[in-house]
Residue frames as qw, qx, qy, qz and C-alpha x, y, z in Angstrom:
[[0.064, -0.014, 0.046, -0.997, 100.27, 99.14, 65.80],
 [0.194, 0.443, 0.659, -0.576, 96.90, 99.70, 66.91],
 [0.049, 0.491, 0.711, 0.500, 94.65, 99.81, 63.70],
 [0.036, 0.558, 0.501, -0.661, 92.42, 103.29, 63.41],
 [0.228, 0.571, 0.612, 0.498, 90.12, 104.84, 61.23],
 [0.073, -0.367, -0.257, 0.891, 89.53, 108.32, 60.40],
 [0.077, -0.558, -0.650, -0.510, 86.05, 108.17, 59.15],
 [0.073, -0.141, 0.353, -0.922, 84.96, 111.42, 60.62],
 [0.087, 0.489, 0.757, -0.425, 81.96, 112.00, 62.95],
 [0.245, 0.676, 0.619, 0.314, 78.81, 112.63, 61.90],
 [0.294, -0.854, -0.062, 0.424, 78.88, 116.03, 64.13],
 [0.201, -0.617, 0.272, 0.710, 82.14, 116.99, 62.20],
 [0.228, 0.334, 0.788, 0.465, 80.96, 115.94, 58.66],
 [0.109, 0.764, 0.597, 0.219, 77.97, 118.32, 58.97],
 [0.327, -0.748, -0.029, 0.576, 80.08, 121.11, 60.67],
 [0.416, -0.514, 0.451, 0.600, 82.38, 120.82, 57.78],
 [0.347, 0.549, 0.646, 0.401, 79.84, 120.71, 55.01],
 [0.132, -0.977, -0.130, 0.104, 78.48, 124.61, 56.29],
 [0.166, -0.978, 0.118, -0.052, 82.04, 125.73, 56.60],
 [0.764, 0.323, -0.408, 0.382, 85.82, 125.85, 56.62],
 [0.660, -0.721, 0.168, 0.130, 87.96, 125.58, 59.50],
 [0.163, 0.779, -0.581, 0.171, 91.86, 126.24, 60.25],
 [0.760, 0.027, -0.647, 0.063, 93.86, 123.62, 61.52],
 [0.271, -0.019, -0.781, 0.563, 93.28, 124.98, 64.79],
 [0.055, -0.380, -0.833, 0.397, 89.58, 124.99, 64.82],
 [0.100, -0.357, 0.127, 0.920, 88.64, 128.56, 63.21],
 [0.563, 0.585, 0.582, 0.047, 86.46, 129.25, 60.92],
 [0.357, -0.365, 0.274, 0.815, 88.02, 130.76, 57.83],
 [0.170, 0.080, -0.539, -0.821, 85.27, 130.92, 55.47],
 [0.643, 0.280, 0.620, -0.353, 82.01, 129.43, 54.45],
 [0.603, 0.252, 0.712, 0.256, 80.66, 127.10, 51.32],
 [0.413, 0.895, 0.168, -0.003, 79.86, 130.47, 49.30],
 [0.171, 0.868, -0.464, 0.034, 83.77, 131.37, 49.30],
 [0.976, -0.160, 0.060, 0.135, 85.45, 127.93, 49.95],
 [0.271, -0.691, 0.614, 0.267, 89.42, 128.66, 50.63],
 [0.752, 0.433, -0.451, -0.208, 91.57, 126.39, 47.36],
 [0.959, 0.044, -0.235, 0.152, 92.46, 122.90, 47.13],
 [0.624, 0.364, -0.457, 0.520, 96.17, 124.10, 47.82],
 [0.085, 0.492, -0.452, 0.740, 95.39, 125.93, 51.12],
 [0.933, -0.267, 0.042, -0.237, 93.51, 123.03, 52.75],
 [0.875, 0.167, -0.324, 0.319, 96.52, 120.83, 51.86],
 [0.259, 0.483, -0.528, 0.648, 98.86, 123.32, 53.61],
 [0.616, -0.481, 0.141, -0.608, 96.22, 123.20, 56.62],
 [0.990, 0.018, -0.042, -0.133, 96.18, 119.30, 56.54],
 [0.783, 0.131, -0.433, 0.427, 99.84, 118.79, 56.52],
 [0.129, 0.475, -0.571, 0.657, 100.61, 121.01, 59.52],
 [0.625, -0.435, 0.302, -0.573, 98.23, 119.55, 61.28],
 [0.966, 0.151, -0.199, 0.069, 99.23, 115.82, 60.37],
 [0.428, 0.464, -0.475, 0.613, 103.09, 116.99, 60.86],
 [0.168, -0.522, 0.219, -0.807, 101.31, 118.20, 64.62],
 [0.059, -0.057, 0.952, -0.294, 100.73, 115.14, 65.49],
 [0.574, 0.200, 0.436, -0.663, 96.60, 116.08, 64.96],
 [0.154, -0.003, 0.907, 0.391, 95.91, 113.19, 62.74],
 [0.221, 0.683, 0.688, 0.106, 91.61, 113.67, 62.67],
 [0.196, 0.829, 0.207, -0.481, 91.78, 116.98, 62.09],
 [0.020, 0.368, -0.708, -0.603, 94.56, 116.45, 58.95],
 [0.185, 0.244, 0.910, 0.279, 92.01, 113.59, 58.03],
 [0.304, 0.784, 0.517, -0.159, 89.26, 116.14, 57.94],
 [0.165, 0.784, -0.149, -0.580, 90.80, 118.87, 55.99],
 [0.029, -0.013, 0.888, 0.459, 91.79, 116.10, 53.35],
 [0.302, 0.562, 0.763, 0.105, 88.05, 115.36, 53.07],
 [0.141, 0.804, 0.326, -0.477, 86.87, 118.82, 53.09],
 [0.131, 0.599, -0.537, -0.580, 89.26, 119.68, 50.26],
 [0.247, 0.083, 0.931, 0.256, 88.08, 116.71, 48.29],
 [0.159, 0.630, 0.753, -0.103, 84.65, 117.60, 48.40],
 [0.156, 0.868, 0.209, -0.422, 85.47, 121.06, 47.50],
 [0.268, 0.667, -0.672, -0.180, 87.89, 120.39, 44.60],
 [0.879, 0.026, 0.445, -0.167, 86.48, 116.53, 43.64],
 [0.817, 0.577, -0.005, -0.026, 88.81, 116.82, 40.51],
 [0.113, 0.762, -0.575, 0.276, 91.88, 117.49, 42.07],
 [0.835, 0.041, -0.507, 0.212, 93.66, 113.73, 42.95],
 [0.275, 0.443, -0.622, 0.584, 95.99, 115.75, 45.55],
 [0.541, -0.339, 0.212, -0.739, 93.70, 115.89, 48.56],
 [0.971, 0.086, -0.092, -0.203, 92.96, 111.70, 48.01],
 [0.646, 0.479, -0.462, 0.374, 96.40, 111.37, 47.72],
 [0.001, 0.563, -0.479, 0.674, 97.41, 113.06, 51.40],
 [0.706, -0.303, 0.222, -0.600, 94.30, 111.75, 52.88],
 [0.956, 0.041, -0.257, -0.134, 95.51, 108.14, 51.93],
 [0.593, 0.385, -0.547, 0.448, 98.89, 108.30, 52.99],
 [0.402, -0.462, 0.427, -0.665, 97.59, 109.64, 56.36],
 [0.833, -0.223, 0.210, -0.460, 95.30, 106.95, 56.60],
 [0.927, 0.231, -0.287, 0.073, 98.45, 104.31, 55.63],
 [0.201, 0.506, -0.563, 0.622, 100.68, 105.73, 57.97],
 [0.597, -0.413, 0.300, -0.619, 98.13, 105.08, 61.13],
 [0.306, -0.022, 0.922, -0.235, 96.82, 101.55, 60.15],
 [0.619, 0.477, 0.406, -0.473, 93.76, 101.99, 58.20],
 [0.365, -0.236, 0.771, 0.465, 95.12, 99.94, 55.57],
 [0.252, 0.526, 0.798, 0.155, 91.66, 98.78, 53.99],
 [0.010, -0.896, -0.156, 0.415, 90.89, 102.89, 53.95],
 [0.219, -0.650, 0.450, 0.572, 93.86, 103.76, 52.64],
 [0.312, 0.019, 0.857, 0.409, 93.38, 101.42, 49.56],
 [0.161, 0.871, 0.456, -0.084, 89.90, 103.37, 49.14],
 [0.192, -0.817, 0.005, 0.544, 91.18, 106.12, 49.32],
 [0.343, -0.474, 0.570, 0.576, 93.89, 105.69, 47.10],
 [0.385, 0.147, 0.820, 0.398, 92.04, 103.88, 44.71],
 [0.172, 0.820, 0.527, -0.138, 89.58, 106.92, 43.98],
 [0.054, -0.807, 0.287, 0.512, 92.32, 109.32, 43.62],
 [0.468, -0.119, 0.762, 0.432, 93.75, 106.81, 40.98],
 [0.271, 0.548, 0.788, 0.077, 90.43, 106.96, 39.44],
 [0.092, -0.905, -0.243, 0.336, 90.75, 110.83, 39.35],
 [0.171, 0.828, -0.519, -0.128, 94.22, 111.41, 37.96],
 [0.984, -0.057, 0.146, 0.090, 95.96, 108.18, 36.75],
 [0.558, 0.705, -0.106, 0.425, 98.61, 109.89, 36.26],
 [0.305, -0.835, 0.257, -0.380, 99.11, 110.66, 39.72],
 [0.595, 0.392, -0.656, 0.250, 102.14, 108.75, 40.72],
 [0.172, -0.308, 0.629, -0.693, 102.09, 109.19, 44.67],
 [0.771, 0.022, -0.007, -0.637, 98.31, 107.99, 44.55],
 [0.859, 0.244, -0.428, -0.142, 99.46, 104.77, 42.46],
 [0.410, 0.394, -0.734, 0.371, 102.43, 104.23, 44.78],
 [0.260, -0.185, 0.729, -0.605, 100.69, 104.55, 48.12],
 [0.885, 0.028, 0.097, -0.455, 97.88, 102.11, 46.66],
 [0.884, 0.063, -0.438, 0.149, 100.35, 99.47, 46.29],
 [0.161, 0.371, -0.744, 0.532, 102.16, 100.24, 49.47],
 [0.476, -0.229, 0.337, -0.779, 98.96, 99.54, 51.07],
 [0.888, 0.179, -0.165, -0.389, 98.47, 96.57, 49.56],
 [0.418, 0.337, -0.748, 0.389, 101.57, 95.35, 50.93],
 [0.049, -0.160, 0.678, -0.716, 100.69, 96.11, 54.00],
 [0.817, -0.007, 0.044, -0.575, 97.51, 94.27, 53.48],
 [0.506, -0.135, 0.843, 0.121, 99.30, 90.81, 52.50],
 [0.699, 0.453, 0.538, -0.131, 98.40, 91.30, 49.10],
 [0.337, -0.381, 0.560, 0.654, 101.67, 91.12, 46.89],
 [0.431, 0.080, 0.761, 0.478, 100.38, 90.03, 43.95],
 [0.100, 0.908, 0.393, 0.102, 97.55, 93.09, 43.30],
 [0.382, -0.749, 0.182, 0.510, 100.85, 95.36, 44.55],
 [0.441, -0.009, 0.584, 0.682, 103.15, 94.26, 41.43],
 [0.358, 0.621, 0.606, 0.345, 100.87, 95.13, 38.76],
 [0.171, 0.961, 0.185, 0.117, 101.04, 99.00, 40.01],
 [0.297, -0.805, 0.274, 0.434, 104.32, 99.18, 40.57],
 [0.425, 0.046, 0.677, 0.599, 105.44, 98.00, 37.10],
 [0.038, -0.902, -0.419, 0.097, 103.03, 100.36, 36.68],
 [0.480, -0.811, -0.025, 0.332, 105.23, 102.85, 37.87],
 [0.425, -0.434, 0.590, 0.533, 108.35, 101.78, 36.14],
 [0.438, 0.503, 0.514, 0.540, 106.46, 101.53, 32.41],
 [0.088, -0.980, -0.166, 0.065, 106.00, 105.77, 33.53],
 [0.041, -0.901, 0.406, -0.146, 109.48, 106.06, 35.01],
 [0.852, 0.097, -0.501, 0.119, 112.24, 103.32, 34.72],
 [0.620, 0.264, -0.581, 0.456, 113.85, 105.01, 37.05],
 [0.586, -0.552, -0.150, -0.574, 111.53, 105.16, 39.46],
 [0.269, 0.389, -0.835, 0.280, 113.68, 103.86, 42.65],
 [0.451, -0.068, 0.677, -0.577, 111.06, 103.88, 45.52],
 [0.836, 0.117, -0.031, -0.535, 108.85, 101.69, 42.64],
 [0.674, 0.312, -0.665, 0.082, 111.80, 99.00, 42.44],
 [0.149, -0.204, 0.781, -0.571, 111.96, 98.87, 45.82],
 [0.620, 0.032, 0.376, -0.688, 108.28, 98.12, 46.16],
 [0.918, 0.241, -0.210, -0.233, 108.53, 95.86, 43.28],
 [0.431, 0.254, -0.764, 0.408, 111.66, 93.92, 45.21],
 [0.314, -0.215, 0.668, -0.639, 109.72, 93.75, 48.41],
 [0.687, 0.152, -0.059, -0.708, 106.95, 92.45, 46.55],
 [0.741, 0.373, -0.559, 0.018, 108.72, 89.83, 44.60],
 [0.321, 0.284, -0.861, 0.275, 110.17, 88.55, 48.23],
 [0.592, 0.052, 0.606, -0.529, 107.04, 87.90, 49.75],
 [0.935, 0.181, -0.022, -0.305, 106.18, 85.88, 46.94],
 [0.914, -0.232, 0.331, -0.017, 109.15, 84.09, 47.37],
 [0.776, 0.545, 0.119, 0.295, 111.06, 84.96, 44.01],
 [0.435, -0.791, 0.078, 0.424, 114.10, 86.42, 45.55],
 [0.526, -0.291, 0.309, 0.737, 116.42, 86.71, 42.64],
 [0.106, 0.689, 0.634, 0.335, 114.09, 88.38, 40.96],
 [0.407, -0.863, -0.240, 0.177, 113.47, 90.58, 43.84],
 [0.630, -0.436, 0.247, 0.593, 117.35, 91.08, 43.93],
 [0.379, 0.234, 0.437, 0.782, 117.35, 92.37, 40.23],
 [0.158, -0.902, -0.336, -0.219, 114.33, 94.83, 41.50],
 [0.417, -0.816, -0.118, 0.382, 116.61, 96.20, 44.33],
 [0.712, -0.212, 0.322, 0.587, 119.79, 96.61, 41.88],
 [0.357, 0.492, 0.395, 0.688, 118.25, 98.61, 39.33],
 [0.234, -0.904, -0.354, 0.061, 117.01, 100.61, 41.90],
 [0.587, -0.566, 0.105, 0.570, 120.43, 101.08, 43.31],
 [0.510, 0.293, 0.355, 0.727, 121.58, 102.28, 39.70],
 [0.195, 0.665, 0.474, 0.544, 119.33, 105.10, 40.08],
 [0.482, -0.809, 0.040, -0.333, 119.52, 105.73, 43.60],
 [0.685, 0.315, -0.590, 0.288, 122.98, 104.66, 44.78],
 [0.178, 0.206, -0.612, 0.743, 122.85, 105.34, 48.24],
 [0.373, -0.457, 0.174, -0.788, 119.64, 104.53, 49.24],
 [0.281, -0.277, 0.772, -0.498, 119.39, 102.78, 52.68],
 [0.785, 0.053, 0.500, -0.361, 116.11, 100.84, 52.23],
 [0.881, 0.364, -0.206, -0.221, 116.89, 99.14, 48.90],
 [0.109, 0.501, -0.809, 0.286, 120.60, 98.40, 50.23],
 [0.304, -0.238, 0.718, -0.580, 119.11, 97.26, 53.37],
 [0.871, 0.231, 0.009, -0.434, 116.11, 95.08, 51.23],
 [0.574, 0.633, -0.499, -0.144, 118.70, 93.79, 48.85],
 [0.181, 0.439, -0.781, 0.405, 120.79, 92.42, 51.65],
 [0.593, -0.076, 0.517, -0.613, 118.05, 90.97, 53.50],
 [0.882, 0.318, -0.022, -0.346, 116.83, 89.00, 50.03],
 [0.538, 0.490, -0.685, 0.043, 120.50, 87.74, 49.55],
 [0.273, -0.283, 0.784, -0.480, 120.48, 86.44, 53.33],
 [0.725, 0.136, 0.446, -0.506, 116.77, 84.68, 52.58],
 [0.904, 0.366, -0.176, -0.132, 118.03, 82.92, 49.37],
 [0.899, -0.266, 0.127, 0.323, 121.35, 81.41, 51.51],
 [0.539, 0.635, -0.089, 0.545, 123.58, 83.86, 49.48],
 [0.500, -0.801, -0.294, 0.150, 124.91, 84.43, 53.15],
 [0.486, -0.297, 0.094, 0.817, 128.57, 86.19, 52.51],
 [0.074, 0.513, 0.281, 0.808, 126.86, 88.70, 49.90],
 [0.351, -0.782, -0.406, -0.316, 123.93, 89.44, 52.38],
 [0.432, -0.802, -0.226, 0.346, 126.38, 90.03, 55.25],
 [0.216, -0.471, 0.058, 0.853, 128.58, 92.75, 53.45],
 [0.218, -0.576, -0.597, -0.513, 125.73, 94.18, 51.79],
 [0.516, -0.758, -0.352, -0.186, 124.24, 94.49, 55.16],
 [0.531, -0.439, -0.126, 0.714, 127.86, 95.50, 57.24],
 [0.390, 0.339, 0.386, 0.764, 127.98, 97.91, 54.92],
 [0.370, -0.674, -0.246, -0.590, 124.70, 100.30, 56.01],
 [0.764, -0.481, -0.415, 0.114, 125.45, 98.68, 59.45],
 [0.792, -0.158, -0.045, 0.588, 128.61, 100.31, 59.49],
 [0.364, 0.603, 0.257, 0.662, 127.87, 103.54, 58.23],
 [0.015, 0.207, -0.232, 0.950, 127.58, 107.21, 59.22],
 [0.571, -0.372, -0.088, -0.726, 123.17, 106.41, 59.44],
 [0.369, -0.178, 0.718, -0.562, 122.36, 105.00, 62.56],
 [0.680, -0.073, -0.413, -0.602, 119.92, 101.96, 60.94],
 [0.517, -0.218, 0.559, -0.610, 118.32, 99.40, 63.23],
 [0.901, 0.195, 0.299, -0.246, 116.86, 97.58, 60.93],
 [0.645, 0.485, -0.576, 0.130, 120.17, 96.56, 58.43],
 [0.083, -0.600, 0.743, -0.283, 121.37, 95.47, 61.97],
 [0.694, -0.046, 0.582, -0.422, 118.99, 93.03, 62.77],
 [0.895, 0.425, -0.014, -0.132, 118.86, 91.73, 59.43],
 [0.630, 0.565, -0.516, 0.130, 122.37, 91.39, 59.36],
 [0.441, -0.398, 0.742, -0.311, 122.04, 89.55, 62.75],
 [0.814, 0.114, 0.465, -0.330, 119.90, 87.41, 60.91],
 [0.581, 0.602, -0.546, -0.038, 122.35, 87.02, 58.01],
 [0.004, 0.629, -0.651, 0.425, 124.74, 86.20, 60.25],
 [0.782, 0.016, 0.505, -0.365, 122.10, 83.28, 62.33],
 [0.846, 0.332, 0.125, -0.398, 121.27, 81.92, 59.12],
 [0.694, 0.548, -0.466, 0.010, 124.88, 81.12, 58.24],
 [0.856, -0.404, -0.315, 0.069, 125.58, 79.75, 61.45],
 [0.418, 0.107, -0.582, 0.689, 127.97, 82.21, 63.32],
 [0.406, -0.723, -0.524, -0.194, 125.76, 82.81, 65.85],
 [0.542, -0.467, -0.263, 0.647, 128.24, 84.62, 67.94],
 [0.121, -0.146, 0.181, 0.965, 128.58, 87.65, 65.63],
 [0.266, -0.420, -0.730, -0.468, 124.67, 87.39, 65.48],
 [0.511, -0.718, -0.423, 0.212, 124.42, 87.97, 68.91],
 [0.478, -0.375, -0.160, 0.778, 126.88, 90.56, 69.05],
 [0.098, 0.161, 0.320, 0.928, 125.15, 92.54, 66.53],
 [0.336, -0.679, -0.529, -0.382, 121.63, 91.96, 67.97],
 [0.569, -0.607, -0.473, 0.289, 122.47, 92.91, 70.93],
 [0.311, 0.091, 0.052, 0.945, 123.16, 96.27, 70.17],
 [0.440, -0.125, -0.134, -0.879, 119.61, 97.33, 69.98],
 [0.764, -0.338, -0.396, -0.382, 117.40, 94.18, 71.39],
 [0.627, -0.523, 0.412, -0.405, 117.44, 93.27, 75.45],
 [0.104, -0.429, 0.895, -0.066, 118.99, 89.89, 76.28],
 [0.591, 0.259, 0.716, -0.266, 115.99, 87.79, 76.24],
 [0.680, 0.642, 0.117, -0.334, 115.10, 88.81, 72.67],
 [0.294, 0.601, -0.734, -0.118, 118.82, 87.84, 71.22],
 [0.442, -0.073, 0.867, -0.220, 118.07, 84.43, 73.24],
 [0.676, 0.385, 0.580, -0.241, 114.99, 83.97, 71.21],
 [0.526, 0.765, -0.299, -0.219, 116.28, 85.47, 67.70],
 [0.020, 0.501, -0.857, -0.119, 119.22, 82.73, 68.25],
 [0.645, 0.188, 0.636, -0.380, 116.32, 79.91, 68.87],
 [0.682, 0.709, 0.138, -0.115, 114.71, 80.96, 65.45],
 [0.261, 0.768, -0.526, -0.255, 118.23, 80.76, 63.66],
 [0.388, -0.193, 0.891, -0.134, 118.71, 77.61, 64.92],
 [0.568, 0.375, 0.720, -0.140, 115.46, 76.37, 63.50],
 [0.436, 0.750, -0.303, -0.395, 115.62, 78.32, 60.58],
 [0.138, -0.724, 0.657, 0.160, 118.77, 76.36, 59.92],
 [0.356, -0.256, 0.887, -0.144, 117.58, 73.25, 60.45],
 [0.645, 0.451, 0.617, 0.028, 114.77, 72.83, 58.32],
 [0.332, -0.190, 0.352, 0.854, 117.08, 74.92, 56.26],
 [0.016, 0.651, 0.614, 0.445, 114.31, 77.33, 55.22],
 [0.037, -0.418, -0.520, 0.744, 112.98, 80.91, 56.37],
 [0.173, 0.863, 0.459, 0.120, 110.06, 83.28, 55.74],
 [0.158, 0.563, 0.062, 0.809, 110.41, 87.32, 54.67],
 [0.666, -0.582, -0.467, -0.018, 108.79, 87.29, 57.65],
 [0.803, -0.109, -0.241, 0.535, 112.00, 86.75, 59.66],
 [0.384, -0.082, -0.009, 0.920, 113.75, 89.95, 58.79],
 [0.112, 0.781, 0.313, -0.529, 112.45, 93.68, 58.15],
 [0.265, 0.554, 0.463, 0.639, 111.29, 94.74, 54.21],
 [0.009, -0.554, -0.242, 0.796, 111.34, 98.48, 54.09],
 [0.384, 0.656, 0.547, 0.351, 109.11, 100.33, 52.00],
 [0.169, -0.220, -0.168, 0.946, 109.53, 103.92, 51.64],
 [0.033, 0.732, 0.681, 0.015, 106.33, 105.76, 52.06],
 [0.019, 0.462, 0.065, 0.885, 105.54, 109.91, 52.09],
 [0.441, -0.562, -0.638, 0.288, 104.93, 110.80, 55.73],
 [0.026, -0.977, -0.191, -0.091, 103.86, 113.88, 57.23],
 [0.437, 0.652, 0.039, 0.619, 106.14, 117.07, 56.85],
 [0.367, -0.461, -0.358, 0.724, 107.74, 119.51, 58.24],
 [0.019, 0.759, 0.389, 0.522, 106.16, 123.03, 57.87],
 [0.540, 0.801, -0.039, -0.256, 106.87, 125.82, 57.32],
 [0.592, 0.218, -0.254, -0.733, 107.31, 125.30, 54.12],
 [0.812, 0.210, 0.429, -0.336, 105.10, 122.12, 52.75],
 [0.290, 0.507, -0.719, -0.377, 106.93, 119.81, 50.86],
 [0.928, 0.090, 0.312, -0.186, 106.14, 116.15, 49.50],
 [0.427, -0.589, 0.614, 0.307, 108.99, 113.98, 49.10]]
C-alpha cells in the first residue's frame, strides 16, 4: 500500500482554526460556539466510512484542538492514520492520546498495532500485556500479543497467546487463523492443517486461512493439496512460485512469519447511521 500522510494543509489548518465545518464542507459554527467533541467524531466517522479520508483526518484534529482533554478524537485520528499507511503518524498520534487518558484502551491497542506494522515487536509486547494486566480477557490483546511473539520467533509462546484468546473469544477467525499459521511455522504441520481446514472450510469466506493452509500443507510436503488450495484464490503463476518457496522452505528446513499472513484486528471506519466503535 502506498504510504500517506494526513498532515493537513496549511490553507486548511488556518480555515479550521476560524471555524467549524460539516463533513461536507459547511460551516456549522465558529471558535466562539465550537460544536462538542462527540459531534465532530460523528462528522469524522461518516466521512472516513465515505471514503473522504482528509477531511475525517481534519475533523479528528479540529476536535482535538477543541476538546485537548478528551483521548477520543487522538484515538480515531490514529486509527485513520493506521488504516492508510502513516504508520510513524499513527504511533504519534496514538502515543499523545495515551498520554491523555491511559486508560484509554483503543488508544493503547492501536499504538501497538502500529508498531507492528512498523517492525517493531518488541516495543508492541509491553502494551499489549498492558492490555491483558487491565483485561485478561482482552482477546484482540492476545492476538496482538501472539502475533507479536511470532515475529520474534517464540511460537509456542505465541500459540499459548492465541489459545487464551480463543477461551474468551471462541470463534474468532483471526486468532484461529494466527494460531494455525504459528503451528504450521513451528513444523507442528497436522495441528496447523486442521486448525487451518477448519476456518477454510467454514460458512466465512477467508482468503487468508487458505493460503496459510496452502502453506501448511507446502511445508509438510504435500504439495499437491497445496496447490489445490492455492489455487482457489491465486492465478497459476503465483501457485508455481508459492510451490518454489515450499520447496526451499523445506530444504533448509526453516521459514520466516513472513511466509504466511498474521492478522491483527484493528477498528476501521464505520458504518453510519448510527456511529459505533467496535
Amino acid at each position: 500500500m502506498k504510504l500517506r500522510s494526513l498532515v493537513l494543509s496549511a490553507s486548511a489548518v488556518l480555515a479550521l482554526s476560524a471555524c467549524s465545518f460539516n463533513d461536507t464542507g459547511l460551516f456549522i459554527g465558529d471558535a466562539k460556539n465550537p460544536p462538542n467533541s462527540g459531534a465532530l467524531m460523528r462528522m469524522a466517522k461518516h466521512a472516513e466510512a465515505s471514503g473522504r479520508d482528509e477531511n475525517a483526518a481534519a475533523l479528528y484534529r479540529q476536535a482535538h484542538e477543541l476538546h485537548p482533554f478528551d483521548s477520543a478524537p487522538l484515538t480515531g485520528w490514529g486509527f485513520l492514520a493506521n488504516r492508510v499507511g502513516a504508520h510513524d503518524q499513527a504511533v504519534d498520534i496514538f502515543t499523545k492520546a495515551v498520554s491523555v487518558d491511559e486508560t484509554d484502551t483503543d488508544a493503547r491497542r492501536g499504538l501497538a498495532n502500529a508498531l507492528v506494522n512498523l517492525d517493531r515487536p518488541q516495543e508492541a509486547l509491553g502494551h499489549y500485556e498492558a492490555l491483558l494486566d487491565r483485561d485478561p480477557e482482552d482477546f484482540r490483546a492476545w492476538n496482538g500479543k501472539g502475533v507479536v511473539l511470532d515475529l520474534l520467533g517464540e511460537h509456542l509462546a505465541a500459540q499459548e497467546a492465541y489459545r487464551e484468546g480463543l477461551a474468551a473469544a471462541p470463534d474468532n477467525l483471526s486468532l484461529a487463523n494466527n494460531l494455525g499459521l504459528s503451528l504450521a511455522l513451528d513444523g507442528q504441520f497436522d495441528a496447523a492443517i486442521e486448525t487451518l481446514n477448519r476456518i477454510a472450510s467454514g460458512d466465512v469466506d477467508s482468503i487468508t486461512a487458505r493460503q496459510n493452509l496452502a502453506l501448511a500443507y507446502g511445508l509438510a510436503g504435500r504439495d499437491d493439496d497445496a496447490a489445490r488450495v492455492a489455487s482457489r484464490d491465486l492465478a497459476p503463476r503465483h501457485v508455481s512460485g508459492n510451490l518454489e518457496y515450499y520447496r526451499a522452505a523445506r530444504a533448509t528446513r526453516q521459514s520466516a512469519p513472513g511466509a504466511g499472513q498474521l492478522e491483527l484486528e484493528t477498528m476501521g471506519p464505520v458504518a453510519v447511521p448510527p456511529v459505533t466503535i467496535e
